[in-house]
C-alpha positions in Angstrom: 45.5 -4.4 -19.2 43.6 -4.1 -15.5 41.9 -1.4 -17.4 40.5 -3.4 -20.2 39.9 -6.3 -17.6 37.6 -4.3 -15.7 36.0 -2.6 -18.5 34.7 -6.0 -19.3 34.0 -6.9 -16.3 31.5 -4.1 -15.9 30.4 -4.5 -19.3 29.6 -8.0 -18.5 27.8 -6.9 -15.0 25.6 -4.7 -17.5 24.3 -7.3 -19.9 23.3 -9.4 -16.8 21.8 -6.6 -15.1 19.4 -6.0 -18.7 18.8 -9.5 -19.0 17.8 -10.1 -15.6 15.9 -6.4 -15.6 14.0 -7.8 -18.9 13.1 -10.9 -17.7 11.2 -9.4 -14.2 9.3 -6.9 -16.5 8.2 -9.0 -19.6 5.3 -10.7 -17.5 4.1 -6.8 -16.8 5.1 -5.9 -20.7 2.7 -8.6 -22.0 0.0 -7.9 -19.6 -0.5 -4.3 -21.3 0.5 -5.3 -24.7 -2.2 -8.0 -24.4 -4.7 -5.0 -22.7 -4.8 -4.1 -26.8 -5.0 -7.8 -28.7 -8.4 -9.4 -29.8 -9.3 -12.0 -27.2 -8.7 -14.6 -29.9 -5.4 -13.3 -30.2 -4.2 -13.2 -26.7 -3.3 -16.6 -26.0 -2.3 -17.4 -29.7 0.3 -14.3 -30.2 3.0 -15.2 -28.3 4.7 -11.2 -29.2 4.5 -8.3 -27.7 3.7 -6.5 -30.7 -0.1 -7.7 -32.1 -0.8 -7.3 -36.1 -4.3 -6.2 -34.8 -4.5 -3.8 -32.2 -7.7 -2.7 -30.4 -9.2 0.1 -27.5 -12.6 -2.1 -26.8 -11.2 -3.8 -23.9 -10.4 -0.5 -22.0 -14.0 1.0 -23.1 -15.9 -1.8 -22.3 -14.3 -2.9 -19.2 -14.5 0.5 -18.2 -18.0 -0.5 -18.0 -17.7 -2.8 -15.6 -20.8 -5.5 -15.0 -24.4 -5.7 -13.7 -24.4 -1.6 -13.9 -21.1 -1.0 -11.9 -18.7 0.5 -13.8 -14.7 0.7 -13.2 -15.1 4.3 -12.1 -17.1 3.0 -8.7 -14.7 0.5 -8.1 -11.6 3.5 -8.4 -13.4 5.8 -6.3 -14.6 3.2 -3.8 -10.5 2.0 -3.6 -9.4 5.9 -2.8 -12.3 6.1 -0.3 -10.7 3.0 2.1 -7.3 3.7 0.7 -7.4 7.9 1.7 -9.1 6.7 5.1 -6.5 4.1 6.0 -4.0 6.9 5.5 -5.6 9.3 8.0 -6.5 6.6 10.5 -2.7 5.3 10.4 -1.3 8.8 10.4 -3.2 10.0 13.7 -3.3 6.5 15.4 0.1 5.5 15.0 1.8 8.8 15.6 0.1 9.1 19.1 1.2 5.7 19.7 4.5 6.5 18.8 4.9 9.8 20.3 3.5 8.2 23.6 6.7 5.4 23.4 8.8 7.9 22.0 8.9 10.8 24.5 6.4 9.7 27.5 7.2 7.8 30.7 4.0 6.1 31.8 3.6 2.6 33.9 4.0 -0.9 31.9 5.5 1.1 29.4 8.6 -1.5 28.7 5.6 -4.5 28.6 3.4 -2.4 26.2 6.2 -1.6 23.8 7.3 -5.7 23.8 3.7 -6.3 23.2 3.4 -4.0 20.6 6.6 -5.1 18.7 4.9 -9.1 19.1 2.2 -8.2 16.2 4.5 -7.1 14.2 5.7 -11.0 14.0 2.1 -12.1 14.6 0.7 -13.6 11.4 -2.2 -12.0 9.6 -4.3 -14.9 9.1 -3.7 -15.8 12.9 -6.7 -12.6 13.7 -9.0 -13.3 10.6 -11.5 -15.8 12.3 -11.9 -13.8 16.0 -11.8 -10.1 13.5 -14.2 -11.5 11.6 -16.8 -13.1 14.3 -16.9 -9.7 15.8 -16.8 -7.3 13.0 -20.0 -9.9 12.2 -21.9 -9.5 15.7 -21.5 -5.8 14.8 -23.6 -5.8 12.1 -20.1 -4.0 9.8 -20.2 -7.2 7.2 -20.9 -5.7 3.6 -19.6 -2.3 5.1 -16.2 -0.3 5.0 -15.7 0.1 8.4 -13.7 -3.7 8.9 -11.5 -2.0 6.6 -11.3 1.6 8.0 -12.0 1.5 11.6 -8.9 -0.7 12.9 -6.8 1.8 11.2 -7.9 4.4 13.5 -7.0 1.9 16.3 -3.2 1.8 15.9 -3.1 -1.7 15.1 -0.3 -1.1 13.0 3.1 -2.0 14.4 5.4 -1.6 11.5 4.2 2.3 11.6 4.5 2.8 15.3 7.9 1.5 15.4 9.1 3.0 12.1 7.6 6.3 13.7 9.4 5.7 17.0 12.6 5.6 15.8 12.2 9.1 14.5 11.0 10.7 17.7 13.3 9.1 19.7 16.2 11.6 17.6 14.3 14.4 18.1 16.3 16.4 21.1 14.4 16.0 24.4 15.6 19.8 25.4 13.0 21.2 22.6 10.1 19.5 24.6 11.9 21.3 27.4 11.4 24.5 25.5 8.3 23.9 24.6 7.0 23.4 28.4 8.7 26.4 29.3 6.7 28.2 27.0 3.5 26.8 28.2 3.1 24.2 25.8 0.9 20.6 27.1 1.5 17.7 25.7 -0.8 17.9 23.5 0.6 21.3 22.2 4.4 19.2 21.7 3.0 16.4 19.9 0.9 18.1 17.3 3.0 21.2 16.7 6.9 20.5 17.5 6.9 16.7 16.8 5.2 16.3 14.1 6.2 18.5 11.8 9.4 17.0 12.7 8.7 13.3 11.8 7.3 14.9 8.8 9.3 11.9 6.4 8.0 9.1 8.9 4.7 9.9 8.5 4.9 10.5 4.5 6.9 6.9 4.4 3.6 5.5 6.4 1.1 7.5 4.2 2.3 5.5 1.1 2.7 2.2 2.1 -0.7 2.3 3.3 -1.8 3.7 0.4 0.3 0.6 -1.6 -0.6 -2.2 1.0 -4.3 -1.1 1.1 -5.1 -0.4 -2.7 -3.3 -4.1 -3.7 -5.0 -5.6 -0.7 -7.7 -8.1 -2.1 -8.0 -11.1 1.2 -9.6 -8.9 3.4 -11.9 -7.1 1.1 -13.2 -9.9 -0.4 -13.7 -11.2 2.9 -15.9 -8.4 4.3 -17.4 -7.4 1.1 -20.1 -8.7 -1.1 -21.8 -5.9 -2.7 -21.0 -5.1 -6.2 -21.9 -1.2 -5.6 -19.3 -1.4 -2.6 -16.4 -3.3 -4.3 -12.9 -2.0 -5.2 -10.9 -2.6 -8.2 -9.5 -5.7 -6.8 -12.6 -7.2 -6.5 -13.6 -5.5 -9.5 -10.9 -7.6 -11.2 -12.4 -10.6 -10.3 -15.7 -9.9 -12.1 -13.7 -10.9 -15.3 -13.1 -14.4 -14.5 -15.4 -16.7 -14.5 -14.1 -20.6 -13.3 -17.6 -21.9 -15.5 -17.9 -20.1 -18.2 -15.7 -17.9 -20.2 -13.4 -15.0 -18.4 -12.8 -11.7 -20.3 -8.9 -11.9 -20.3 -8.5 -8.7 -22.4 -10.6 -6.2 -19.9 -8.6 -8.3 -17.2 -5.8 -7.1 -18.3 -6.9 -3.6 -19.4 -8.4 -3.3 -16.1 -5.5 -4.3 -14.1 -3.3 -2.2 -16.5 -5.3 1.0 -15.0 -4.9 0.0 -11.2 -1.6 0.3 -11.6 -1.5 3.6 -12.6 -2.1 5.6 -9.2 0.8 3.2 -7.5 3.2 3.8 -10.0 1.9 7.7 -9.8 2.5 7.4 -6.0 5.9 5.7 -6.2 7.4 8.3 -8.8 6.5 11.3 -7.1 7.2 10.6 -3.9 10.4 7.7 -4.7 12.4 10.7 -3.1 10.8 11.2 0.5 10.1 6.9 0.1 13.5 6.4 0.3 14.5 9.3 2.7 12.5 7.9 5.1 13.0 4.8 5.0 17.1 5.4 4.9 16.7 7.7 8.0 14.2 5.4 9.9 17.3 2.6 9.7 20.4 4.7 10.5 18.7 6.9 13.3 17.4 3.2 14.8 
């Protein structure tokens, strides 16, 4: 009888589960079955499943507008999305590795400071980024984008780095010393290597955070020749006239395809790092 009870139970548990499952994806699930409806069937079709099916949004968006085509915007999104990843990785490992495994003066005041951004809001550091990114001349460039990454102004990264380093045993810096290593020598080959799933953890949520961010490249750019697909994106809709809602969405179904590419083949050292970075903290 408890048998049968729980069966149900479970059973139960499922069907809310795939109902609940099914209504998170169905806005995603339209989106790409509308990526192949007429535009005059978009709105009217209410099904997944269109009578009249159709590849011109994905070629002609592909296109893009005013002689930029989709593959700029792709390449110029991997260009600030690949250098954020190698300005976080070197920035925010030194950072760390300084916290981690250095004793220097105000080091107990820096690290406080440091963990204070992390609760600092974004928007807060818009207006003064902006005014001097501006006197700079680096308006309409890629370096607002690029160049703070090489600055470690990322806290979330330092501290989720940290808490590796901190694990790592102190006597194989002792070791290393002995042998005639410097500092220098520990940090790039002992502790790295060793905070190998840290740095692979930070590698893709930069990758994730930078290719879906649109605020802050829409802020500092205004070229078409320099935009990236979110901005690309944008082209489509027009608040006059009439937007292209079927390249929207043919468009938007292709930017997802390098993050869901990045979270399935790496899911396994996402998680592993994140799962160690908690229970070693």
């Amino acid at each position: 009888m408890n048998r049968t009870k729980t069966a149900g139970t479970a059973f139960i548990r499922h069907l809310i589960n795939i109902a609940v499952s099914i209504a998170m994806i169905y806005p995603l699930l339209w989106m790409f079955s509308s990526s192949f409806k007429l535009p005059q069937n978009i709105f009217t079709d209410k099904g997944l499943w269109s009578s009249a099916f159709t590849m011109d949004n994905y070629i002609l968006g592909w296109k893009g507008l005013s002689g930029a085509s989709f593959a700029l915007f792709f390449r110029n999104s991997f260009f600030v999305s690949g250098m954020s990843i190698v300005g976080n990785l070197i920035s925010c490992s030194m950072a760390a590795y300084a916290f981690a495994r250095l004793s220097f003066k105000f080091k107990a005041p820096l690290f406080g400071l440091m963990l204070l951004t992390m609760m600092l809001p974004h928007h807060v550091t818009i207006i003064p980024q902006y005014v001097i990114f501006n006197k700079l001349g680096w308006v309409n460039t890629y370096l607002p984008l690029i160049v703070p990454k090489f600055t470690a102004t990322e806290g979330f990264f330092i501290f989720l780095m940290i808490q590796f380093m901190r694990n790592i045993p102190q006597e194989l810096d002792q070791a290393a010393t002995v042998d005639g290593c410097g500092q220098v020598q520990i940090y790039w080959r002992l502790i790295l290597p060793l905070a190998l799933p840290a740095l692979v953890t930070a590698a893709i949520f930069t990758f994730i955070w930078t290719w879906n961010d649109f605020f802050s490249q829409m802020l500092y750019l205004s070229k078409i020749k320099n935009y990236t697909v979110s901005l690309g994106l944008r082209t489509f809709l027009d608040a006059s006239g009439e937007s292209n809602w079927g390249r929207l969405f043919a468009m938007s179904t292709l930017s997802l395809v390098p993050v869901f590419a990045i979270f399935i083949f790496f899911q396994k050292f996402l998680i592993e790092g994140i799962t160690a970075g908690g229970v070693k903290g």
